[in-house]
KERO-252700 format. One line per field, with one value per residue: residue in one letter; x, z, y of N, C-alpha, C in turn. Coordinates in steps of 0.2 Angstrom, whole numbers, plus 5000, padded with zeros to 4 digits. Last residue first. Example, Ala and Ser with C-alpha at 12.3 -4.5 7.8 and 13.67 -1.06 7.14 Angstrom:
KERO-252700
zado <- S;A;
nu <- 5064;5066;
nw <- 5035;5039;
nv <- 4989;4972;
cau <- 5068;5062;
caw <- 5036;5039;
cav <- 4995;4978;
cu <- 5064;5066;
cw <- 5039;5039;
cv <- 5000;4984;
end
This chain:
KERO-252700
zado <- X;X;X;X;X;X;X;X;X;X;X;X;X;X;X;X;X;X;X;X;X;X;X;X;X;X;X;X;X;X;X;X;X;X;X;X;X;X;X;X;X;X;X;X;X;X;X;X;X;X;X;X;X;X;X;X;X;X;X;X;X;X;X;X;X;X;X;X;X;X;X;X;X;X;X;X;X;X;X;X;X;X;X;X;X;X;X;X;X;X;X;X;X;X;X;X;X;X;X;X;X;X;X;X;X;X;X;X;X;X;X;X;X;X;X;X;X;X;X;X;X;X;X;X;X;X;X;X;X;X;X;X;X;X;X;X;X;X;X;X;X;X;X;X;X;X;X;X;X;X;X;X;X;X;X;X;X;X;X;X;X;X;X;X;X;X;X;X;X;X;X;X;X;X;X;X;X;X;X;X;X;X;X;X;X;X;X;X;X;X;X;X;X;X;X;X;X;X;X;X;X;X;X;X;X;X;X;X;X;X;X;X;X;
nu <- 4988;4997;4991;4995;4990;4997;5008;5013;5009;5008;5004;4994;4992;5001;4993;4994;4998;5000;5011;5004;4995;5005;5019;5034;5040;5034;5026;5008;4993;4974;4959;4948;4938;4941;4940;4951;4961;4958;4957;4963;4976;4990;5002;5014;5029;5038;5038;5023;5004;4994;4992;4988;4979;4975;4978;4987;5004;5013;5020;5029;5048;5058;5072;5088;5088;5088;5074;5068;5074;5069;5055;5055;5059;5047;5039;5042;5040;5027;5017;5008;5001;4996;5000;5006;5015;5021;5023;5037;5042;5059;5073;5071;5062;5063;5075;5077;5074;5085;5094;5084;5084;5080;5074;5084;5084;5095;5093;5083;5070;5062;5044;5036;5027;5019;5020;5008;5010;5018;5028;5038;5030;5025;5008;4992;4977;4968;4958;4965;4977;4970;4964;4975;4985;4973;4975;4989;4987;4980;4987;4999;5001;5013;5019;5020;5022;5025;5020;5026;5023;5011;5009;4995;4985;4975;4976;4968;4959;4952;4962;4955;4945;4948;4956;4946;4939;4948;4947;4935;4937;4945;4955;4969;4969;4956;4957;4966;4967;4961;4969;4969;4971;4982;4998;5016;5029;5038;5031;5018;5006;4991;4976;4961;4948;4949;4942;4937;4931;4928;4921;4909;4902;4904;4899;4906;4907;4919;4915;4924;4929;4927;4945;4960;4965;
nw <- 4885;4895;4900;4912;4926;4936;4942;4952;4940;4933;4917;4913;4913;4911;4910;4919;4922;4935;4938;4937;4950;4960;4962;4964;4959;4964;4977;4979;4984;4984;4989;4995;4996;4998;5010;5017;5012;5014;5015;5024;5034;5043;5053;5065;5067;5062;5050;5048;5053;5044;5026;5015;5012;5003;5005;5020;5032;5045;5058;5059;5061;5062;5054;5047;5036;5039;5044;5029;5022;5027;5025;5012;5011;5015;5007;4994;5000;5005;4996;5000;5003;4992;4990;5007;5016;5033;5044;5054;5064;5061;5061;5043;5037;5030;5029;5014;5003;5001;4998;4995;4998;4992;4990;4978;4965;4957;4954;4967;4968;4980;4986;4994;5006;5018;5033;5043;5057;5065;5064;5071;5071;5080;5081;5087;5079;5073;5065;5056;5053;5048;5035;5030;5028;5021;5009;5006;5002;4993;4982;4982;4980;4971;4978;4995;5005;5019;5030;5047;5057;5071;5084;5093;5101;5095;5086;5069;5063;5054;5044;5036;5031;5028;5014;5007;5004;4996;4986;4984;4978;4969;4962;4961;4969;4970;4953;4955;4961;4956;4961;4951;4959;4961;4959;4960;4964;4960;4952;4946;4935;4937;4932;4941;4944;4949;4960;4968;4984;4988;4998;4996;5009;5020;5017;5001;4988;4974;4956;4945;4928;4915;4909;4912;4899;
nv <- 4935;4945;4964;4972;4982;4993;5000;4992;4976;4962;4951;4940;4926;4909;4893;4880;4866;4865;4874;4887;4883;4882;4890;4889;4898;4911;4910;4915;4920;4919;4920;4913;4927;4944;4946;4940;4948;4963;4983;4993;4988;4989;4981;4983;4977;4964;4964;4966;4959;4954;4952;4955;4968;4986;4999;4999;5006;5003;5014;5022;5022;5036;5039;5037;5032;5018;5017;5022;5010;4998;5000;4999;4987;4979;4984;4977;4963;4958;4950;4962;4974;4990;5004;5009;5020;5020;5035;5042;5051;5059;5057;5061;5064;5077;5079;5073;5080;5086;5074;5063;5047;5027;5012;5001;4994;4997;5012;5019;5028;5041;5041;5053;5063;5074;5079;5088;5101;5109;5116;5106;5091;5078;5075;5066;5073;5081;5079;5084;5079;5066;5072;5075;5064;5056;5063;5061;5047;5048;5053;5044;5030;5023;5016;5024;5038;5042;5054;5061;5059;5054;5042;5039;5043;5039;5025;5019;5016;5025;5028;5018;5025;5037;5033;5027;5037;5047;5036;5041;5052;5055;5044;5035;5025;5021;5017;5006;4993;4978;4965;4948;4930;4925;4926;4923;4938;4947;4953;4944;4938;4926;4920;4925;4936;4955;4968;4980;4987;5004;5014;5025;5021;5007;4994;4988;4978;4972;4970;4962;4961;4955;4954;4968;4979;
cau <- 4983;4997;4988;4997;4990;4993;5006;5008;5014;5004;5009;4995;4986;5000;4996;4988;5000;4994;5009;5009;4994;4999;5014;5029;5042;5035;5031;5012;4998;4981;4965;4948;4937;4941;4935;4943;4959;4960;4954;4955;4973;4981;4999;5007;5026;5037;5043;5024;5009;4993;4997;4988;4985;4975;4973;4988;4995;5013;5016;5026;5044;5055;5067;5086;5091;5094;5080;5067;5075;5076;5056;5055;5064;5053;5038;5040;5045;5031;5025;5007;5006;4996;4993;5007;5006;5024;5019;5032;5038;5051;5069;5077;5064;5056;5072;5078;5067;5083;5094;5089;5080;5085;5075;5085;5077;5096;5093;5090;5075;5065;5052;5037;5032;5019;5025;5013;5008;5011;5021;5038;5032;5032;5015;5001;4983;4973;4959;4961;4979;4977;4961;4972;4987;4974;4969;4985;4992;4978;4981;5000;4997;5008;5014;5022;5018;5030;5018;5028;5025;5013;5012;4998;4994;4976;4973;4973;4962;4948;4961;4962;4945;4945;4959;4951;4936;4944;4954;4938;4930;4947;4949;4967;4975;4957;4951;4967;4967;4963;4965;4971;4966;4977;4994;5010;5024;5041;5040;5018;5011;4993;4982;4965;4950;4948;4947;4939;4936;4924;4923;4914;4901;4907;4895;4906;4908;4913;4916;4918;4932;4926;4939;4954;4962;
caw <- 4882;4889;4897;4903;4921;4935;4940;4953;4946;4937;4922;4914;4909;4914;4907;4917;4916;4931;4939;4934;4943;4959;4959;4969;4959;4957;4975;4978;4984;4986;4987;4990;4996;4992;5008;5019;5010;5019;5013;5022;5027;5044;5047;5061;5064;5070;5053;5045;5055;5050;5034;5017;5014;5003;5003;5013;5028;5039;5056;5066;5057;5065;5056;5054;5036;5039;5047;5035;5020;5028;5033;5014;5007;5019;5013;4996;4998;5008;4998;5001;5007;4993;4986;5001;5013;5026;5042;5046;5065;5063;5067;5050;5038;5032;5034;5019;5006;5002;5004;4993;4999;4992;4990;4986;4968;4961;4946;4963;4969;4976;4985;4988;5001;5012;5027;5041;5049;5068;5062;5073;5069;5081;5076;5088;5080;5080;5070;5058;5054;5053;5041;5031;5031;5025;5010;5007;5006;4998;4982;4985;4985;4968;4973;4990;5000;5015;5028;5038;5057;5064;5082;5088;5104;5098;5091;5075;5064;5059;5049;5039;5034;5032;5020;5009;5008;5003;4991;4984;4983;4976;4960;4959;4970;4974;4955;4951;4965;4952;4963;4951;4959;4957;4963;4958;4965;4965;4949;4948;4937;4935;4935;4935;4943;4942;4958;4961;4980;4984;4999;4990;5005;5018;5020;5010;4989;4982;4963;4948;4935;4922;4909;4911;4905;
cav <- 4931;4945;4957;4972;4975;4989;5004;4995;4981;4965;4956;4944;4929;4919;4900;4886;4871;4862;4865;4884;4886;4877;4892;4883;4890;4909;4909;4909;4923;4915;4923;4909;4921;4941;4952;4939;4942;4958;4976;4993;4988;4992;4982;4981;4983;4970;4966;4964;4962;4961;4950;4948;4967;4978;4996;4998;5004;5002;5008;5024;5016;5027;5041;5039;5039;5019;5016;5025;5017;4999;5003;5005;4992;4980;4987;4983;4964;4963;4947;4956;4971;4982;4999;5005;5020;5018;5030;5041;5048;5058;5061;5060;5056;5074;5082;5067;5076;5091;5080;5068;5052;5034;5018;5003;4995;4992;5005;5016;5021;5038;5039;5048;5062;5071;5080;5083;5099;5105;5118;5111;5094;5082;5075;5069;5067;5083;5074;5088;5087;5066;5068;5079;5066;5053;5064;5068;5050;5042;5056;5052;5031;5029;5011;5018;5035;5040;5047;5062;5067;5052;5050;5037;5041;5044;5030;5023;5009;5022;5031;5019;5018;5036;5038;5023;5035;5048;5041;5033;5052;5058;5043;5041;5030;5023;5022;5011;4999;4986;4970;4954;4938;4920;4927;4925;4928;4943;4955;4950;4937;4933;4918;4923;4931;4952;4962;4978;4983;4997;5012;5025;5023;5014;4997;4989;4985;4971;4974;4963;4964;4951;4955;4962;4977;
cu <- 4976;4993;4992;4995;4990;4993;4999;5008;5010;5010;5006;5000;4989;4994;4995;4994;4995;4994;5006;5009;4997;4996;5009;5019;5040;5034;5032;5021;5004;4987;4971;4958;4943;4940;4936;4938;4951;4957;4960;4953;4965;4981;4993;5002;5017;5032;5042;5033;5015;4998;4994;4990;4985;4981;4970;4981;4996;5004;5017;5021;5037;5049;5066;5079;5089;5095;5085;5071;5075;5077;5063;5057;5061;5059;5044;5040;5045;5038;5030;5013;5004;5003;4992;4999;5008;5015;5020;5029;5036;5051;5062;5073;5068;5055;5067;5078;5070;5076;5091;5090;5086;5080;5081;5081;5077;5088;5092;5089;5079;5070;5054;5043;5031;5023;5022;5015;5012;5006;5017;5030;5033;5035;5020;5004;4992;4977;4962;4956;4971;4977;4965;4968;4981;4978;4972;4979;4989;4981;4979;4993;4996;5001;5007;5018;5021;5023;5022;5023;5026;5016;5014;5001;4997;4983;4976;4971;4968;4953;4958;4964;4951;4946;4956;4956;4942;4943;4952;4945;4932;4941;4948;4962;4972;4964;4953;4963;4967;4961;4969;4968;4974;4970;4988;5004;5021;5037;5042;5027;5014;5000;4987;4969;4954;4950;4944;4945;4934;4932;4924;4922;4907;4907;4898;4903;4905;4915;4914;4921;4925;4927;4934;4949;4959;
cw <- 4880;4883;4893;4904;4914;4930;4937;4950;4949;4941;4927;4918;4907;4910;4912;4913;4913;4925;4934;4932;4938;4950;4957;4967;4962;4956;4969;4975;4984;4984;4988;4987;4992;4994;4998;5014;5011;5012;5014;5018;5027;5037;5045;5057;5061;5069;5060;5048;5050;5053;5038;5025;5016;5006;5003;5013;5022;5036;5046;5064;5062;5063;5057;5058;5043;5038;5046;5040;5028;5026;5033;5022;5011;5017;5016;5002;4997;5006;5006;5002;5006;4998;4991;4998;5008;5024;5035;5047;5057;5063;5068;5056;5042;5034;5037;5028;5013;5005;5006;4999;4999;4994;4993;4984;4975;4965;4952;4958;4965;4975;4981;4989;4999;5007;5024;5034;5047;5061;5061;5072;5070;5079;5082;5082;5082;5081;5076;5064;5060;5058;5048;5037;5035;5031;5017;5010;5009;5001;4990;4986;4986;4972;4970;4986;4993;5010;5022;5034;5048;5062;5076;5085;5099;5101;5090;5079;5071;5067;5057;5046;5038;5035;5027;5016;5011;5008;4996;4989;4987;4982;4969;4956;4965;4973;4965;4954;4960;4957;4960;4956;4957;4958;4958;4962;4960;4968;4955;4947;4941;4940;4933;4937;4940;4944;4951;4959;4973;4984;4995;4991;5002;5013;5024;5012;5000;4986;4968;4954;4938;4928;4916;4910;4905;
cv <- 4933;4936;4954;4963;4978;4983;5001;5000;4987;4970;4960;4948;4938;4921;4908;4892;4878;4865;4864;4878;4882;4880;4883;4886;4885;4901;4908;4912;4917;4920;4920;4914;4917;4932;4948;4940;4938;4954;4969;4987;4991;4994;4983;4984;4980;4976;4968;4967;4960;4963;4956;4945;4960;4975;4988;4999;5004;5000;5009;5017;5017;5026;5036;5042;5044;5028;5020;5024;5021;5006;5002;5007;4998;4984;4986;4989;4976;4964;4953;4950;4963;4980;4994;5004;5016;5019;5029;5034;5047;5051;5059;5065;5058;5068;5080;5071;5073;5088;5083;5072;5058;5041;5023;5010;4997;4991;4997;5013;5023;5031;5040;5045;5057;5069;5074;5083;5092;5103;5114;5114;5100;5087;5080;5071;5070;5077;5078;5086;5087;5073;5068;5077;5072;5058;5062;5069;5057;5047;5053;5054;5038;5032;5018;5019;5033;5035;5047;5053;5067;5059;5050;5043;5041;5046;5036;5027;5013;5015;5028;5021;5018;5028;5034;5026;5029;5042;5043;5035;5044;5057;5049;5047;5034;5027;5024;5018;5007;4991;4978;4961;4942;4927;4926;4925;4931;4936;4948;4950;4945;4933;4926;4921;4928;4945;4957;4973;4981;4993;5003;5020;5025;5015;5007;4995;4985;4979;4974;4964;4964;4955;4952;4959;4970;
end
């Protein structure tokens, strides 16, 4: 892990960001902050509370029938649907419950939905759930999934997000560049770092950091 990680925290209880300072490599930029989402995907009072934020950001109209949970989001996901159920939010689903799933990918990185998961996509209303929107390379593989197995794109959230909108589609984070001073997000081959010959410090996915300095 890194060192240094310091936490801003917000005025909703168990509601914390954790980010680390550096130079740091991801599969598609770099980025000069690490944020350790770790304890929100898997941590259920954190989870919670990311739910809620979340939550806070839709209305009433808004018809959600499956949330599609990116970057190991499922605890987020569930809490999030549960809030949804107990809210009374629209769904379309015969048993007026909503459907909690995952992906699958290919060798090629296209999501895919089996047969037996792609009832829960064709027809509905899904909300993509990501760690993180920040290249949007992520996001856009999933609203082409959803498209193409015939369900509609009801928004997109994260815990962390650089944009508010992202395809047509708006984007509801519980933390924002705001909330980090100073975050950047760069192309591999136009990384300022780089330039100035800073060294990687570290890999970043979302499963999280392997140090390698």
């Amino acid at each position: 892990m890194p060192n240094s990680i310091y936490t801003i925290a917000t005025k909703r209880q168990n509601l914390l960001l954790r980010a680390q300072k550096g130079h740091f490599a991801t599969s598609h930029s770099h980025i000069n902050y690490f944020i350790d989402v770790t304890m929100q995907k898997s941590r259920l009072s954190e989870a919670k509370a990311i739910a809620e934020e979340i939550l806070s950001y839709y209305q009433s109209t808004t018809i959600i029938d499956t949330i599609l949970c990116l970057d190991g989001t499922q605890v987020i996901g569930t809490c999030l649907a549960e809030e949804l159920t107990n809210n009374n939010f629209m769904n379309l689903n015969a048993h007026k419950t909503i459907y909690v799933i995952t992906p699958e990918y290919t060798s090629g990185s296209q999501i895919i939905f089996r047969d037996n998961i792609a009832p829960a996509i064709t027809g509905k209303n899904v909300l993509i759930l990501a760690a993180s929107v920040v290249t949007g390379y992520t996001a856009k593989s999933a609203i082409e999934a959803i498209t193409y197995y015939g369900g509609r794109v009801a928004g997109i959230s994260s815990i962390f997000a650089t944009q508010d909108s992202f395809m047509g589609y708006n984007v509801v984070s519980a933390f924002n560049p705001n909330d980090i001073p100073g975050y950047n997000s760069y192309a591999p081959h136009e990384c300022p770092m780089c330039k100035e010959g800073h060294r990687i410090e570290g890999l970043v996915n979302s499963f999280g950091f392997s140090k390698l300095i």
